[in-house]
C-alpha positions as CSV (number, residue, x, y, z in Angstrom):
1,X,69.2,74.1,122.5
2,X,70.7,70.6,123.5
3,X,74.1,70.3,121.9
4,X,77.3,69.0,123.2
5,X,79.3,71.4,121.2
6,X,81.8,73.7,122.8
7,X,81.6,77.1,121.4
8,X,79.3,79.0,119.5
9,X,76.0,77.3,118.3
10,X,72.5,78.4,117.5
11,X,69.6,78.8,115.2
12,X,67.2,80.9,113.3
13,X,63.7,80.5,112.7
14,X,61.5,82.4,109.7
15,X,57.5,82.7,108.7
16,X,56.7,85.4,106.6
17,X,52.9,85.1,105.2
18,X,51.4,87.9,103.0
19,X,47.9,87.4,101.9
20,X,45.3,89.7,99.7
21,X,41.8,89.1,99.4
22,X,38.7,91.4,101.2
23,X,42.1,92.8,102.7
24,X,45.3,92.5,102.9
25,X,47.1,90.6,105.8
26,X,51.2,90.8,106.2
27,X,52.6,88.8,108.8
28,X,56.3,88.1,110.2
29,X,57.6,85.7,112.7
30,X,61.0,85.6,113.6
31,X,63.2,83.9,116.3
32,X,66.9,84.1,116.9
33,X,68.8,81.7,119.4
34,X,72.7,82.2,120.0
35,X,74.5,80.8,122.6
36,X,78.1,80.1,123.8
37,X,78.7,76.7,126.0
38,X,82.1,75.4,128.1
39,X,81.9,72.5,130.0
40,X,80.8,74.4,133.2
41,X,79.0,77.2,131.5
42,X,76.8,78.4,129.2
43,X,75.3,82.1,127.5
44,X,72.7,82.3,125.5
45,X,70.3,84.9,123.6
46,X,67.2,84.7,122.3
47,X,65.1,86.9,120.2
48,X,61.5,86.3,119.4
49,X,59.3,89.1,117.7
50,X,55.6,88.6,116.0
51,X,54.0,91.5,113.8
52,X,50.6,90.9,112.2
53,X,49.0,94.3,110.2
54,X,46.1,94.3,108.0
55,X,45.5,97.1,105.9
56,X,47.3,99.5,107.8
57,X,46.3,98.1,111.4
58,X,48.5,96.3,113.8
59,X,46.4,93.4,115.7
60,X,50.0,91.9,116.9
61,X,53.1,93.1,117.5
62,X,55.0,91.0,120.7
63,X,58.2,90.9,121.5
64,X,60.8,89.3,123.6
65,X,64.5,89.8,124.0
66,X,65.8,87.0,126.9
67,X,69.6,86.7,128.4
68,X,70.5,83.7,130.7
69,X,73.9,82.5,132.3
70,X,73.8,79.0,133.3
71,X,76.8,77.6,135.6
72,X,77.3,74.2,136.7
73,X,77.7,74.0,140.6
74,X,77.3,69.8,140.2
75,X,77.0,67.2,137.6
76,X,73.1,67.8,138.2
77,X,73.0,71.2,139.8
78,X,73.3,74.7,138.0
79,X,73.2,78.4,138.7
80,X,71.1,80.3,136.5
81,X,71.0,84.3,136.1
82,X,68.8,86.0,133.8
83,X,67.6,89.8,132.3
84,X,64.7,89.5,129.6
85,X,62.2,92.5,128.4
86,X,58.8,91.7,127.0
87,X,56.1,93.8,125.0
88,X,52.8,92.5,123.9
89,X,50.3,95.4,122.3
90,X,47.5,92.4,122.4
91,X,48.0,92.0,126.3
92,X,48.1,95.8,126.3
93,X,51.8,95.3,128.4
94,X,53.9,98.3,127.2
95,X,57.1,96.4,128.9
96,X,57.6,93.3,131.1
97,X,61.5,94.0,132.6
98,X,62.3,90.4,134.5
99,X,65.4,89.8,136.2
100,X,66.0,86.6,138.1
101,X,68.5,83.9,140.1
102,X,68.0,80.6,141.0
103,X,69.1,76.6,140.4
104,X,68.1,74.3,138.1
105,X,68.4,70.5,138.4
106,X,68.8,67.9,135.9
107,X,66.6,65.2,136.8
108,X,67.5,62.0,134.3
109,X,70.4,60.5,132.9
110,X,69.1,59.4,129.7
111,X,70.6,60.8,126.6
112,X,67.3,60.1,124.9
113,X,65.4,62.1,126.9
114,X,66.3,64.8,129.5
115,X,64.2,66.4,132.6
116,X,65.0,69.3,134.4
117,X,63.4,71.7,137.1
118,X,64.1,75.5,138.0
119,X,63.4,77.2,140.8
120,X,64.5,81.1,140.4
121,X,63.3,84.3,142.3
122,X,62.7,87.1,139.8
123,X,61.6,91.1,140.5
124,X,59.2,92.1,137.4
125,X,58.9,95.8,136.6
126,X,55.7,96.5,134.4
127,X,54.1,99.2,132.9
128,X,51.2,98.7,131.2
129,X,48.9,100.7,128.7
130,X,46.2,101.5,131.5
131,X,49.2,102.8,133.6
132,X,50.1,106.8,133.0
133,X,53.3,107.8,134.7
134,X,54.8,104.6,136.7
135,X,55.0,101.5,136.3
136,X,54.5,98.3,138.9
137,X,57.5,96.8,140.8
138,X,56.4,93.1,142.1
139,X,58.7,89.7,143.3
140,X,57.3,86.2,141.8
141,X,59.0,82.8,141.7
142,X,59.5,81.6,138.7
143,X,59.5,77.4,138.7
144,X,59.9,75.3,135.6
145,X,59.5,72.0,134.4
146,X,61.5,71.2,131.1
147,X,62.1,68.0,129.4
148,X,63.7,66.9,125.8
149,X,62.8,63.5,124.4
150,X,64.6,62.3,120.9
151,X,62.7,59.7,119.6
152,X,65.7,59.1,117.0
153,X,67.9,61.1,115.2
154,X,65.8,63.2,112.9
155,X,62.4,63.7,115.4
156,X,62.5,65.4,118.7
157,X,59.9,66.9,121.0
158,X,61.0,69.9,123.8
159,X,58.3,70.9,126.4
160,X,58.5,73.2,129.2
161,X,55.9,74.2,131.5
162,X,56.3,77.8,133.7
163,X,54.6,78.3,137.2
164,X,55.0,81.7,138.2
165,X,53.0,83.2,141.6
166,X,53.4,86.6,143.2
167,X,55.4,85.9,146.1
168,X,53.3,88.0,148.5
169,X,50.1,87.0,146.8
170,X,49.7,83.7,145.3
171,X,46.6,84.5,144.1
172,X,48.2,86.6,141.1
173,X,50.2,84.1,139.4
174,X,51.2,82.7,135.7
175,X,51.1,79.8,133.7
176,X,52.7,79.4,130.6
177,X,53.8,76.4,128.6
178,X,55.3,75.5,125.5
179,X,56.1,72.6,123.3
180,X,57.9,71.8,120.0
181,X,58.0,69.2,117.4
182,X,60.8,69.2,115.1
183,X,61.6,66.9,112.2
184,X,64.9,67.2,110.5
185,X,65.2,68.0,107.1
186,X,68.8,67.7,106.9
187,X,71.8,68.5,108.9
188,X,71.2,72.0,109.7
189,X,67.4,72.9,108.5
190,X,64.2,71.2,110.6
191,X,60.4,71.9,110.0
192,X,59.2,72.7,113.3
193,X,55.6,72.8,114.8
194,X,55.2,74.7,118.1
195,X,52.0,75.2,120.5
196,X,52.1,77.9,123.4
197,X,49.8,78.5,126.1
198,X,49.7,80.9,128.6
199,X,47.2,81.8,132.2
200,X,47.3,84.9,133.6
201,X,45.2,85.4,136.7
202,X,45.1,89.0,136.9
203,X,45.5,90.4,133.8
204,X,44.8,94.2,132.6
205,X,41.2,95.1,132.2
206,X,39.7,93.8,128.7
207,X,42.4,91.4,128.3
208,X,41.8,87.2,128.2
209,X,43.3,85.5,131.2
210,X,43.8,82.4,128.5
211,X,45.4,83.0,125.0
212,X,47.1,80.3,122.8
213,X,49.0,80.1,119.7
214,X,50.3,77.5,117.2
215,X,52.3,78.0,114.4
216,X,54.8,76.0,112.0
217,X,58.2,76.8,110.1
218,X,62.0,76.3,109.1
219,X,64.9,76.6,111.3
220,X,68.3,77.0,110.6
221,X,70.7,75.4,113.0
222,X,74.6,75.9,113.0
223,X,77.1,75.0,115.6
């Protein structure tokens, strides 16, 4: 979330969708995003969780809870620290535990549109649904690519692109990339269209190594 505000700011997103017709279909989308910026640093939370059941059948429920620190070494340059924890019963992943440090540049100085690239180490601990009693312990890089362009006040578009190899075996690596499109409805709500895409190279037995989503909604903003 780009804001110059100091202090507390953040936003929540809703989609609830409950159909009936050969069955019945009941599906929830919902993302929280809370964070707390000074002039040097910045917390934030975020909270994203998708559950789709039809007539008493999960096909999705994913989750993921993400914390990062942010501190500003440089005008340009920033420390970054996060923890985040990830479950996807689709992707048959009973957890994904990620914790990670690194620096991320700010590449522009345009207010109406801002780049940046990260470059963190992270060690993933995973237990997936194939696994019985442990759980793997691996170290990737994570890199990003990360820009914001306003077009004016009311439309703006947010990409960012994740590269992330084993570091002992580049052959296992991930891919993942989102975007956004928001249009402001008024001060504090925006409809908001987003796309995601992710590559996994290796994943567990019977799952896609490409999967996609798209979805739209309302967000609440408040700062």
């Amino acid at each position: 979330m780009v804001t110059d505000t100091t202090g507390w700011s953040g936003s929540v997103g809703l989609n609830v969708n409950l159909i009936k017709n050969v069955k019945q279909l009941f599906k929830i989308n919902n993302k929280i995003h809370v964070q707390y910026k000074t002039p040097e640093q910045l917390v934030l939370f975020i909270n994203d969780i998708s559950f789709d059941r039809a007539d008493g059948a999960n096909f999705i429920n994913k989750g993921v809870q993400h914390l990062r620190y942010n501190y500003k070494i440089k005008p340009k340059i920033a420390w970054e620290l996060f923890i985040q924890n990830q479950y996807n019963t689709i992707s048959k992943i009973t957890y994904r535990r990620l914790a990670g440090t690194g620096i991320r540049y700010k590449i522009t100085k345009s207010e109406k549109y801002k780049v940046y690239l990260g470059h963190l180490v992270m060690l993933e601990a995973e237990k997936t649904t194939e696994m019985t009693n442990s759980s793997s312990k691996i170290w990737r890089n994570s890199n990003y690519l990360s820009f914001s362009f306003y077009f004016n006040s009311n439309i703006s578009w947010i990409s960012t692109t994740y590269y992330q190899p084993q570091i002992d075996h580049f052959a296992d690596y991930r891919v993942a990339h989102q975007s956004a499109l928001a249009f402001k409805i008024n001060k504090n709500l925006r409809f908001k269209t987003t796309f995601n895409i992710t590559y996994d190279a290796s994943p567990v037995f019977g799952v896609p190594k490409n999967q996609y989503s798209f979805s739209n909604g309302l967000v609440y903003s408040f700062n």
